[in-house]
C-alpha positions as CSV (number, residue, x, y, z in Angstrom):
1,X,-104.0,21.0,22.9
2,X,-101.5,23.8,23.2
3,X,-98.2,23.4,21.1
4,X,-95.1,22.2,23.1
5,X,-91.1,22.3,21.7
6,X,-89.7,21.3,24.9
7,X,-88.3,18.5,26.8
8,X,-88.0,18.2,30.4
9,X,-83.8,17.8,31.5
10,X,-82.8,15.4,33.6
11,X,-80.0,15.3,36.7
12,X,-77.3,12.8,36.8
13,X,-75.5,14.8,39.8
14,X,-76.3,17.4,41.9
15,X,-73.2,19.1,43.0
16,X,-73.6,20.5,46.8
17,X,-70.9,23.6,47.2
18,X,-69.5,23.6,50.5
19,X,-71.7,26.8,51.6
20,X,-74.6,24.5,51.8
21,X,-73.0,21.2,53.6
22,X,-73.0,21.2,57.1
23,X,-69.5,19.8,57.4
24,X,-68.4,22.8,55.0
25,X,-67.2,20.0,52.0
26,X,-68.3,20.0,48.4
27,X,-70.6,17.2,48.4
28,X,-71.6,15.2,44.7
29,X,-75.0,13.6,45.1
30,X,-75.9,10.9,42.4
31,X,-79.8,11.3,41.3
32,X,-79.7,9.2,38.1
33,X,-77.7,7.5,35.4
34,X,-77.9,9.9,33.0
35,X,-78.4,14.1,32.3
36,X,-76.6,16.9,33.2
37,X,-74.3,17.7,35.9
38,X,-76.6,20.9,38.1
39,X,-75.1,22.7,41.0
40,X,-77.0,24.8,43.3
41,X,-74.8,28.3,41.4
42,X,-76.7,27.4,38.3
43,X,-79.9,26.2,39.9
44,X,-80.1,29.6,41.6
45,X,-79.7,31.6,38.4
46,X,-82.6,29.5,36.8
47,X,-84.9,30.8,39.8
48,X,-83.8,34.5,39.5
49,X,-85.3,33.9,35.4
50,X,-88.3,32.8,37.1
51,X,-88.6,35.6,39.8
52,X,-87.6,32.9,42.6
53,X,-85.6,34.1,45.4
54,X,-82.2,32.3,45.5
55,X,-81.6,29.5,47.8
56,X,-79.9,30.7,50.7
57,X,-76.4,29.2,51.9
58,X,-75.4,28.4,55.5
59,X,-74.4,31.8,55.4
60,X,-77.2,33.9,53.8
61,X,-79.4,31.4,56.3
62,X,-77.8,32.7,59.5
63,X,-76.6,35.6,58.8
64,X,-77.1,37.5,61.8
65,X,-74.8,34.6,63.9
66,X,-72.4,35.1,61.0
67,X,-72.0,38.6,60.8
68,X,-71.6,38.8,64.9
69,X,-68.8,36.2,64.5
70,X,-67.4,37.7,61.4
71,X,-67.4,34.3,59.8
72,X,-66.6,34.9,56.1
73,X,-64.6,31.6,55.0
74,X,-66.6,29.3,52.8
75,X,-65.4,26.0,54.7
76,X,-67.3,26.1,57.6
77,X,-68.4,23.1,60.1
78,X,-71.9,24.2,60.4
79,X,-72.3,21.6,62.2
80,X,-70.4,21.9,65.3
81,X,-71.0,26.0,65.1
82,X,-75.3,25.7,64.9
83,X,-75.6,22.8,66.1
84,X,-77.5,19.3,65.5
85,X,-80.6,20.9,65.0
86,X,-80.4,24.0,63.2
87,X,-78.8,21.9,60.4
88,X,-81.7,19.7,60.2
89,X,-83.8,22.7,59.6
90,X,-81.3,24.0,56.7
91,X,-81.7,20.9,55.3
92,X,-85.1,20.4,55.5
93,X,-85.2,23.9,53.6
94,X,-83.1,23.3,50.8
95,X,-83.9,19.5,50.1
96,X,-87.3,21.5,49.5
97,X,-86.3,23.9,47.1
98,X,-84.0,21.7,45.3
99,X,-86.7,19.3,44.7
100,X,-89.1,22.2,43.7
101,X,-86.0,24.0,41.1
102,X,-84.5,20.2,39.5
103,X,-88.2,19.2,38.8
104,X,-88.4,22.5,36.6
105,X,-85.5,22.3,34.6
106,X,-86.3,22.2,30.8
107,X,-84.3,22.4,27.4
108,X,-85.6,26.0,27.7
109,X,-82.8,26.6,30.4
110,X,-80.2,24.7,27.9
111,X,-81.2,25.5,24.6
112,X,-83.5,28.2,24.6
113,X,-82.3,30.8,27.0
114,X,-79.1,31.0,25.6
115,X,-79.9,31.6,22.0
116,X,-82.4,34.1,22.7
117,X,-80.1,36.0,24.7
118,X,-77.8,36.2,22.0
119,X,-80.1,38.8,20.1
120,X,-79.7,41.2,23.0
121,X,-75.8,41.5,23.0
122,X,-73.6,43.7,21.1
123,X,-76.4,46.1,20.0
124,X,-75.3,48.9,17.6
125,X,-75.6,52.4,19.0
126,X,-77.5,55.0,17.5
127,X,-78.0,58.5,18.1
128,X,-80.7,61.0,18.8
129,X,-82.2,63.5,16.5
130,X,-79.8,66.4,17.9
131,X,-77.0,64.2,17.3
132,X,-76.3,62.7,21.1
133,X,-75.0,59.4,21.2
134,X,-77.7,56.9,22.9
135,X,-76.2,54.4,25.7
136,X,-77.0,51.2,24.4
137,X,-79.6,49.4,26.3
138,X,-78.6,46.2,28.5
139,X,-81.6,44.0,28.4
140,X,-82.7,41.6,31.7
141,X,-84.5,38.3,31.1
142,X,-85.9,38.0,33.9
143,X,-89.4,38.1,35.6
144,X,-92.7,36.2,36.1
145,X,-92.9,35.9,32.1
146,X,-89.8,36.8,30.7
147,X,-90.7,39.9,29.3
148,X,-87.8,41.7,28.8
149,X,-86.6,45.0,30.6
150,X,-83.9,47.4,30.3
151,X,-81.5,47.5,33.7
152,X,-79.0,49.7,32.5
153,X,-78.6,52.2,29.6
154,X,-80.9,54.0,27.6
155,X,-84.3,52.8,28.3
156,X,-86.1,52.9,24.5
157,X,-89.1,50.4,26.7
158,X,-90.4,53.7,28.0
159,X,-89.3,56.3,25.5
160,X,-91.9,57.4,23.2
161,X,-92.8,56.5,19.8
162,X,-92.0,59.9,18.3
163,X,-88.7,60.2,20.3
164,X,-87.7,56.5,18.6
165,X,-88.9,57.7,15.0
166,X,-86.4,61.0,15.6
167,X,-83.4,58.3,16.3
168,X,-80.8,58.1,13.7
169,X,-77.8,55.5,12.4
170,X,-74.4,57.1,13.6
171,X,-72.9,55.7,10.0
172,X,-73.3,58.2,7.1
173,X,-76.3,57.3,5.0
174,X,-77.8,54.6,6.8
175,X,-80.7,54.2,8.1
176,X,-82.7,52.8,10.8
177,X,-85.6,50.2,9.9
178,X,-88.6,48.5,12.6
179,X,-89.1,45.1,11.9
180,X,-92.7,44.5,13.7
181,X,-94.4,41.5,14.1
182,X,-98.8,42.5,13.6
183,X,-100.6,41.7,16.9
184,X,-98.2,39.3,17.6
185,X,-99.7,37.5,20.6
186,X,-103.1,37.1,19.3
187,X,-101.4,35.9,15.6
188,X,-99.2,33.4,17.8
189,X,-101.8,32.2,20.3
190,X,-104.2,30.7,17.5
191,X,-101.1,29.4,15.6
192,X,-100.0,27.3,18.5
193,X,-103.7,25.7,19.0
194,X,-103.8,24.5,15.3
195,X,-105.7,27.3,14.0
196,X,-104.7,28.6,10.0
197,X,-104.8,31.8,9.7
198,X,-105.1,33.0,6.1
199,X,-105.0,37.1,6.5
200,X,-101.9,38.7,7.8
201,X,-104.6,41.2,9.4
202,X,-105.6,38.9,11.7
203,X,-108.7,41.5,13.1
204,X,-109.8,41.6,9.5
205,X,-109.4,37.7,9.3
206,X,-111.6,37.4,12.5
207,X,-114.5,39.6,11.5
208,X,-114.8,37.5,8.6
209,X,-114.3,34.1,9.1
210,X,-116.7,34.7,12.6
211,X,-119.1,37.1,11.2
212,X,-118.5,39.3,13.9
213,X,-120.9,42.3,14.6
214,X,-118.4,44.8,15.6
215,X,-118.3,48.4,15.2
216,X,-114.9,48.8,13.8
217,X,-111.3,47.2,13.8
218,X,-109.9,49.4,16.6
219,X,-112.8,48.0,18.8
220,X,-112.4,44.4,17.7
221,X,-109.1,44.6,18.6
222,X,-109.6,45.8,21.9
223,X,-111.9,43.0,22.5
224,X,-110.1,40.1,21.4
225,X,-106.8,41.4,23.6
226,X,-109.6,42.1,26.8
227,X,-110.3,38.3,26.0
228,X,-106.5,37.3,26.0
229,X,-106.0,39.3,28.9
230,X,-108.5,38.1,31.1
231,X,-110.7,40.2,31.4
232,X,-114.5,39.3,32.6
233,X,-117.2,38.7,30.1
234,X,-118.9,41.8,31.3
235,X,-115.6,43.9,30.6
236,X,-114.8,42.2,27.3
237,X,-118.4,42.6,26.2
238,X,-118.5,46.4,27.0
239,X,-115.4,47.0,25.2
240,X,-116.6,45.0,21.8
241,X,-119.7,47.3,22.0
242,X,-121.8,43.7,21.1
243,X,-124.1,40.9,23.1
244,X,-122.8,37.9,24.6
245,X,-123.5,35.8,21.3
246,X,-120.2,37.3,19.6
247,X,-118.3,36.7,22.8
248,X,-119.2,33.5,22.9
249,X,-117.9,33.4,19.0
250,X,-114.5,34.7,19.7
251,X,-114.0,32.5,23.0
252,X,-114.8,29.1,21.4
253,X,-113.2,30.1,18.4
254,X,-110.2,31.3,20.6
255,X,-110.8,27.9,22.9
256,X,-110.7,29.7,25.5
257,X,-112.1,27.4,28.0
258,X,-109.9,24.5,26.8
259,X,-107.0,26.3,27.0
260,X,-107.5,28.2,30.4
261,X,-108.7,25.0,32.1
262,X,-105.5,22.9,30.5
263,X,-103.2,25.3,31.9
264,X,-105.3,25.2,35.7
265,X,-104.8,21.6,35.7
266,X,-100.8,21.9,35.0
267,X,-100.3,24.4,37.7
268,X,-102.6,22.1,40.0
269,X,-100.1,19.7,39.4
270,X,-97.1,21.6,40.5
271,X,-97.7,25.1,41.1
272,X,-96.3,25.7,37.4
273,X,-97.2,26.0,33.7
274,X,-94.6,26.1,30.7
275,X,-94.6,28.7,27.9
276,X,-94.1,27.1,24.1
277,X,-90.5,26.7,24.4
278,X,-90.8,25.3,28.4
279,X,-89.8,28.4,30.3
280,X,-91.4,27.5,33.4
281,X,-93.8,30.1,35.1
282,X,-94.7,30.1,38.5
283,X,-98.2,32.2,38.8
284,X,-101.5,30.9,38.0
285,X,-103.1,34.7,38.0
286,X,-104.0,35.8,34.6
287,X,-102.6,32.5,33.6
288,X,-103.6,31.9,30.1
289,X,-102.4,35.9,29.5
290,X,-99.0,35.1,31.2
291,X,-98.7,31.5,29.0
292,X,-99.3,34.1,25.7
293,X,-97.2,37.0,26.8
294,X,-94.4,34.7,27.9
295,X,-94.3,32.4,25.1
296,X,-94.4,35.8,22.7
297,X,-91.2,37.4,24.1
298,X,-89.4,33.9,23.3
299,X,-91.0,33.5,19.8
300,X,-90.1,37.1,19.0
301,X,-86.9,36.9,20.2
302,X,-86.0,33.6,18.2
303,X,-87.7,34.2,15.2
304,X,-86.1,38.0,15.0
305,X,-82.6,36.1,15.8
306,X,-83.3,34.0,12.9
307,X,-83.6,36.7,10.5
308,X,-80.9,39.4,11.6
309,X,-78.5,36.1,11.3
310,X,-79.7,35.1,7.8
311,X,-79.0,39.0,6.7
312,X,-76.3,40.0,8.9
313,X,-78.2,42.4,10.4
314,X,-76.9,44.5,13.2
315,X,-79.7,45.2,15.7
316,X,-80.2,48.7,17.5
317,X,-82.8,47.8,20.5
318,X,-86.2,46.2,20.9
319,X,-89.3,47.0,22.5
320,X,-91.0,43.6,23.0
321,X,-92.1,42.6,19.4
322,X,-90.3,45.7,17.2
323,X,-86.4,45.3,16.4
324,X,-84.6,48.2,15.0
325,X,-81.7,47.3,12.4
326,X,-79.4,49.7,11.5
327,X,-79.3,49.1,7.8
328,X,-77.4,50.5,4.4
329,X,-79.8,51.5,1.5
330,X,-78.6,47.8,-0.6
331,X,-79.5,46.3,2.7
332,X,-82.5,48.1,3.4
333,X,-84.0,47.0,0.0
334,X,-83.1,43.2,0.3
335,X,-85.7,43.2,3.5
336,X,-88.0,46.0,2.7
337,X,-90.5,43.6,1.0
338,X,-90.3,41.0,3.8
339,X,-94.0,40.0,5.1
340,X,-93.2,37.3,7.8
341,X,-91.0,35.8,9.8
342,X,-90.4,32.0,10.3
343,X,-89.3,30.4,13.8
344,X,-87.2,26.9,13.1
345,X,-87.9,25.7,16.4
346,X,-92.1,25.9,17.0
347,X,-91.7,26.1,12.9
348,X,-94.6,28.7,13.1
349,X,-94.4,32.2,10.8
350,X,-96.1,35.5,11.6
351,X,-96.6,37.8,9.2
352,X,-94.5,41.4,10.5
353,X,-94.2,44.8,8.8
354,X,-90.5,46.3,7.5
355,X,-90.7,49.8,7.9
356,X,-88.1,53.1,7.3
357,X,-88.2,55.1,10.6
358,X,-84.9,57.1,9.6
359,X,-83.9,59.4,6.6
């Protein structure tokens, strides 16, 4: 039911470094006919994305022994140092983990990863209202989701609204410019279940096309994300300020249910569900929230990366589903009347609002 743009990747050869054979040689192991070439460096950096702990080396694995013996060459004969035994149990450890990692590897890892990244590098610094020069934000992709975080310069995630709206171009008369997508992960969410959605206010959209008997928009919105979220019926009802009948409205229009229970049975399968683009996610709490959050930051990402490289855009920060371009005025009014922005690879458009946050 859900919308999928992925493949899974297969493994020709899985190339064993020396740190994890037991007689301390490189070690090619032949797993099919055809697909990529995976060694355990890049296997390890497609866990860290996930929030997986690395797989440990010989090393790492007995440290203690090592750092006693002050054993720091990478050619080691585990074998004769451990013993018989020991190895076994490494290898009973890592045949484990590499099963568990090569099983997850998609066209996400391949495809996708790399061209979201892109959006994130060689950001254009800006300044703040008293004229100090901003350190521009390095961006981590990693977590349970994929949500995006800031490891290292200044960290516009947690700054405040009014603080961003003070910011200002360090070019003479530019200005800075939000491209933001409207609720983006309720707008995606019904997109990638089939669902048309003919109001780019997709709260107004829902209150009509479900008859809804809600207070007001702010309250409607709530609801919905409580919905999304997870949140019990009790909770979700409380919020919307309504009975159980326009609950049951916005979860069957939602498919709720469906959806939940589809992604349940995936995880039950292999302790993993897939976003849209096939980033794998290993958690099954909140799990229809984390498939919507996580397949967000990708579509955001892509879909801005789209856009700033059909303009030439140079791109200041973001803060989840907001970029800020750096702009000249003959810029600014070639995009100031864009209402949406298109995706090539789910091929899905949400509708996003261009707005002046510098004089």
């Amino acid at each position: 039911m859900l919308k999928r743009n992925f493949d899974k990747i297969k493994t020709k050869n899985l190339i064993l470094p020396s740190e994890y054979n037991r007689k301390g040689n490189q070690k090619i192991i032949a797993l099919s006919n055809d697909g990529v070439d995976l060694d355990i460096c890049k296997i390890n950096t497609y866990r860290t994305i996930s929030n997986l702990d690395k797989i440990k080396d010989y090393r790492l694995y007995f440290d203690r022994f090592c750092e006693e013996l002050n054993i720091t060459e990478r050619r080691v004969r585990w074998d004769l140092l451990v013993g018989k035994k020991k190895c076994d149990n490494f290898d009973k450890i890592l045949l484990k983990d590499l099963r568990f990692s090569i099983d997850k590897v998609t066209t996400y890892h391949t495809e996708i990863l790399p061209k979201r990244s892109v959006l994130y590098q060689n950001l254009t610094q800006i300044k703040d209202s008293k004229g100090t020069d901003l350190e521009v934000p390095v961006y981590s992709h990693a977590g349970v989701t994929g949500r995006t975080t800031i490891k290292k310069g200044f960290n516009y995630l947690t700054s405040k609204k009014e603080f961003r709206k003070s910011c200002k171009s360090k070019t003479d008369g530019n200005i800075l410019v939000s491209i933001d997508f409207k609720a983006c992960e309720p707008n995606l969410f019904l997109r990638s279940i089939g669902r048309e959605v003919s109001n780019p206010d997709i709260y107004e959209y829902l209150s009509s096309e479900l008859d809804l008997d809600v207070k007001d928009r702010s309250t409607l919105k709530r609801g919905i994300l409580s919905v999304l979220y997870g949140a019990s019926d009790s909770t979700s009802s409380r919020i919307l300020g309504s009975n159980k009948k326009t609950l049951d409205k916005i979860k069957e229009f939602f498919k709720i249910e469906e959806i939940e229970a589809e992604l349940k049975e995936e995880f039950s399968k292999s302790d993993t569900i897939y976003n849209l683009y096939g980033r794998p996610i290993h958690s099954d709490k909140s799990i229809l929230n984390k498939w919507i959050q996580s397949s967000a930051v990708d579509f955001c990402s892509l879909a801005f990366l789209n856009f700033v490289e059909e303009f030439n855009l140079d791109v200041c920060y973001l803060v989840h589903d907001d970029m800020v371009v750096d702009v000249d005025q003959e810029m600014y009014e070639k995009i100031k009347d864009v209402k949406e922005l298109y995706e090539p690879i789910s091929k899905l458009t949400l509708p996003v609002e261009v707005t002046k946050i510098s004089a």
